[in-house]
C-alpha positions as CSV (number, residue, x, y, z in Angstrom):
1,X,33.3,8.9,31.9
2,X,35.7,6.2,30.8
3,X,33.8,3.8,32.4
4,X,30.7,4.7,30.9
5,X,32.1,4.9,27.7
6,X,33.2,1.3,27.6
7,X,30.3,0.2,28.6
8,X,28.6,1.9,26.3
9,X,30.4,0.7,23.5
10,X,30.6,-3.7,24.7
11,X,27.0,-3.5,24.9
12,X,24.9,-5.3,22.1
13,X,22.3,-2.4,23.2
14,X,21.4,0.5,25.7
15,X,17.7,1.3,26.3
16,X,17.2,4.7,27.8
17,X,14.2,6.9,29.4
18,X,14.3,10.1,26.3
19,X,15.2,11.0,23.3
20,X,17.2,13.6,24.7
21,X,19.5,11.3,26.3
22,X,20.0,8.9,23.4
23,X,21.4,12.0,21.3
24,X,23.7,12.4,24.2
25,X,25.0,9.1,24.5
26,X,25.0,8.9,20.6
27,X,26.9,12.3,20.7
28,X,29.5,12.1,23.7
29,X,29.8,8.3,22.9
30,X,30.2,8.2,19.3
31,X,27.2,5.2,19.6
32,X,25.0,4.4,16.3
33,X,21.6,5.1,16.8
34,X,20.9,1.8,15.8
35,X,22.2,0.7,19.0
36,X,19.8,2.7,20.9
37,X,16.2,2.1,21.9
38,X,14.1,4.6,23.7
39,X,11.5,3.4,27.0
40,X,10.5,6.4,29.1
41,X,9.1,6.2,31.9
42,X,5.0,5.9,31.9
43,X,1.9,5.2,34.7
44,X,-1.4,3.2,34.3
45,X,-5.0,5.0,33.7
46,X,-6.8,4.9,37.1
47,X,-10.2,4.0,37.9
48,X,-10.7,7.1,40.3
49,X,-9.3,10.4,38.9
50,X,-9.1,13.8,39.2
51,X,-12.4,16.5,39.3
52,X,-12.3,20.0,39.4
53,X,-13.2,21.7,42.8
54,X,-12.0,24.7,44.8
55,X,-9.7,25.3,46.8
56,X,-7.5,23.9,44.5
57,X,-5.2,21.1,46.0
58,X,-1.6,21.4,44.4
59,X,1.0,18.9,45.5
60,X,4.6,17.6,44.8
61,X,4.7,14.3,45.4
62,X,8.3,12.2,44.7
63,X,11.9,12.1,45.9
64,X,13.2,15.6,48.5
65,X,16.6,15.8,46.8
66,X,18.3,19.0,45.7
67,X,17.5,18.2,41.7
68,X,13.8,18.9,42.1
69,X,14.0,22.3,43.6
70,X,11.5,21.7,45.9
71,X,11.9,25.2,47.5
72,X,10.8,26.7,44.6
73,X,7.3,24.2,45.3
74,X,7.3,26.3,48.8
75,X,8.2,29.4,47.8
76,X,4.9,29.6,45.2
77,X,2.7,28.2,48.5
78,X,3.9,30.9,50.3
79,X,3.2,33.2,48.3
80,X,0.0,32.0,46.7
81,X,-3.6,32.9,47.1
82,X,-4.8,30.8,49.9
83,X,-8.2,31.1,49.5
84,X,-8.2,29.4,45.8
85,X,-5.0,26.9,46.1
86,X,-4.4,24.0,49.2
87,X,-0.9,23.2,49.2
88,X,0.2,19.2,50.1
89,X,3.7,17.9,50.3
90,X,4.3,14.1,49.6
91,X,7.6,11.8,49.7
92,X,11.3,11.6,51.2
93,X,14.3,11.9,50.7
94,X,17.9,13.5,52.1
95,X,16.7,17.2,52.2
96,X,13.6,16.1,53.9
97,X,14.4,17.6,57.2
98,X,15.6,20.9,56.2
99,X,12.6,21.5,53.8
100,X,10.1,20.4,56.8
101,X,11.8,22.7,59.0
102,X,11.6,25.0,56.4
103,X,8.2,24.9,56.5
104,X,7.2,25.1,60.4
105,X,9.6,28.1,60.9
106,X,7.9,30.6,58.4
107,X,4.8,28.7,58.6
108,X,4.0,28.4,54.8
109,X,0.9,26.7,54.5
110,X,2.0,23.2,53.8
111,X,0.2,19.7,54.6
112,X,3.2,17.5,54.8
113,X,1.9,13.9,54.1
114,X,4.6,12.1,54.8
115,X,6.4,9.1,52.2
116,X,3.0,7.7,50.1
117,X,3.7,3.5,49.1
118,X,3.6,3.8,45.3
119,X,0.3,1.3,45.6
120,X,-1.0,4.1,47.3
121,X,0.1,7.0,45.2
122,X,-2.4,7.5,42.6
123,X,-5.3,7.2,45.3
124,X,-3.6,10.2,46.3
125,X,-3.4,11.7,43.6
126,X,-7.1,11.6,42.6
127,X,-7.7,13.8,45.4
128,X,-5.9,16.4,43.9
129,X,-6.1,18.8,41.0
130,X,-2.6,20.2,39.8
131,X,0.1,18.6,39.7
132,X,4.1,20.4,40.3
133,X,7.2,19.5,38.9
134,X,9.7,21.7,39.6
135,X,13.4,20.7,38.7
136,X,16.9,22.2,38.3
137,X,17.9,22.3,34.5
138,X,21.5,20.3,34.5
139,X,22.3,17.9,32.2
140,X,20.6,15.0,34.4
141,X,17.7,16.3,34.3
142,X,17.5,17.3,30.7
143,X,17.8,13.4,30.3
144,X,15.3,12.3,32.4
145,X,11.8,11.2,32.6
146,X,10.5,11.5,35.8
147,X,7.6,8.8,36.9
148,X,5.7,11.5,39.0
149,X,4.7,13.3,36.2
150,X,3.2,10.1,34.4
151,X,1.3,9.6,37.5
152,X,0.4,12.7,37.9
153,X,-0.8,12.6,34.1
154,X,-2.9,9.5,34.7
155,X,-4.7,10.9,37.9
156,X,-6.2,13.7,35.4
157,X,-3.5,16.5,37.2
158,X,-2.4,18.9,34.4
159,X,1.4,19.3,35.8
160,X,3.0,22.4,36.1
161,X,6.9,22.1,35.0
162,X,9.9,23.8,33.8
163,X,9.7,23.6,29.9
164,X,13.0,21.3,30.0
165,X,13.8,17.4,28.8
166,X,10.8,15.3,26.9
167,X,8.7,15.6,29.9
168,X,8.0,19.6,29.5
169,X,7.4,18.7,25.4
170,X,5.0,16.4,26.5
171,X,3.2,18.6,28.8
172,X,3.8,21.4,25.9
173,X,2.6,19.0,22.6
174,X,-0.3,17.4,24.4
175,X,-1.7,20.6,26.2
176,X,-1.7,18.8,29.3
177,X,-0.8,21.7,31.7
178,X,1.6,24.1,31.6
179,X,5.7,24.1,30.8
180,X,7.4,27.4,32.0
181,X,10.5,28.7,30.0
182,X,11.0,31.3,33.0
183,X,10.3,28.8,36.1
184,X,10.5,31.4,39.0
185,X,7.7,31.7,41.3
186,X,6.1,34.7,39.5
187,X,5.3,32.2,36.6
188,X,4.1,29.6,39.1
189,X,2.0,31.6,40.5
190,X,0.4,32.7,36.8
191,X,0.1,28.9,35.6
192,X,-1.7,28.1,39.1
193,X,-4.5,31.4,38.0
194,X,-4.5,29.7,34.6
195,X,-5.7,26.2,35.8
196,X,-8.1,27.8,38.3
197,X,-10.2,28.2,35.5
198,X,-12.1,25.3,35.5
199,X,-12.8,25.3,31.2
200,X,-9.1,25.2,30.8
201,X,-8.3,22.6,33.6
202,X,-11.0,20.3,32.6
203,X,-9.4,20.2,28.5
204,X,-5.9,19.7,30.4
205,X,-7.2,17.4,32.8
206,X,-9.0,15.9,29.9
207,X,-5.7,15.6,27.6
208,X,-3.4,14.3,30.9
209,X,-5.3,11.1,30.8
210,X,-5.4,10.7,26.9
211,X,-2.2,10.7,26.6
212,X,-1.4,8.2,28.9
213,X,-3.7,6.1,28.0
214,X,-2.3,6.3,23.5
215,X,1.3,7.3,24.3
216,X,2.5,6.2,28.2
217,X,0.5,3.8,29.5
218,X,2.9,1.2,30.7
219,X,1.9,-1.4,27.9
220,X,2.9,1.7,24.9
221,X,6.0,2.5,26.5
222,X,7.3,-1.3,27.0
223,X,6.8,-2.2,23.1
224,X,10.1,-1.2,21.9
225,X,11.8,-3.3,25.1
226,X,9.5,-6.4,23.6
227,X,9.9,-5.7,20.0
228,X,13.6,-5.7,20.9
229,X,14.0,-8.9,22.8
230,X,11.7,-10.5,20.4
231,X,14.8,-9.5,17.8
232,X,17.5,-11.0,20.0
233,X,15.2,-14.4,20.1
234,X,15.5,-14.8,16.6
């Protein structure tokens, strides 16, 4: 913490990922706002994206670390209706072993597809039609702004996701799936019936890609770091 604090406070400027975590550095750090500029995280617009079809193909795709709760992404396939949902896994990471062995002992219905190159990722993704972001609610997380939901976003996936940090205002705001204030598996499994109807996952679908394409897209999201360095030139 002391550490950080210094550093905080001998930089000419921090850039962070939400507006969340620049009131907590601006709080715990006693830094002006002034000295704080805000870049989340954002995807591109892709030229193949997401159409609605059933069975419904739900996936996590990102990082198998204890943060994301990706049990709770296996507890709703195990318990989901398998005739309407396909449930596919995507990524690595240090828990990887003990969720795939997770997953061939009570053989949940689970298509591992192993790590997915990030210049192969949103093919992937177009393939799909919901996205899943489950994540444990610590102060880390409330901070972040995790990339696979952008991605998700620009595929046309509306994203499932614990109403916590920016990311679940964003999915709130821009009606653009669903964010859970419960996020246990009973409310999963509700948001999955919701987007199974295919008049409310095509407005979602339709709202993911508009708002990456006027608030994330990569260009948006870089202006402040531009606008900023332009300022130090001068």
């Amino acid at each position: 913490m002391n550490l950080e604090k210094e550093a905080f406070k001998n930089s000419d400027h921090l850039i962070v990922v939400s507006e969340r975590m620049k009131e907590y550095i601006s709080k715990e750090f006693k830094i002006t706002n002034k000295k704080i500029t805000i870049a989340p995280n954002g995807s591109d617009l892709q030229q193949s994206v997401a159409e609605f079809q059933k069975p419904l193909k739900v996936i996590y795709a990102g990082i198998f670390s204890y943060w994301e709760k990706i049990g709770d992404f296996i507890d709703i396939a195990k318990q989901a209706n398998q005739e309407t949902f396909r449930f596919y896994l995507a990524g690595a990471g240090p828990i990887k072993h003990q969720l795939i062995e997770r997953i061939r002992k009570e053989k949940i219905p689970i298509s591992y597809l192993g790590y997915v190159p990030r210049q192969r990722i949103n093919k992937l993704l177009a393939r799909m039609q919901i996205g899943i972001a489950p994540s444990t609610k610590d102060l880390a997380r409330q901070v972040a702004s995790p990339i696979k939901v952008f991605d998700y976003l620009a595929s046309g996936l509306p994203v499932i996701t614990p109403k916590i940090g920016d990311w679940g205002e964003i999915i709130n705001n821009e009606d653009c799936g669903i964010a859970l204030v419960d996020d246990n598996v009973e409310s999963y499994l509700k948001a999955l019936d919701i987007l199974a109807q295919k008049n409310i996952w095509t407005e979602k679908s339709r709202n993911a890609i508009s708002v990456i394409e006027k608030k994330f897209s990569w260009t948006k999201v870089l202006e402040p770091i531009t606008n900023l360095l332009l300022t130090y030139e001068k």
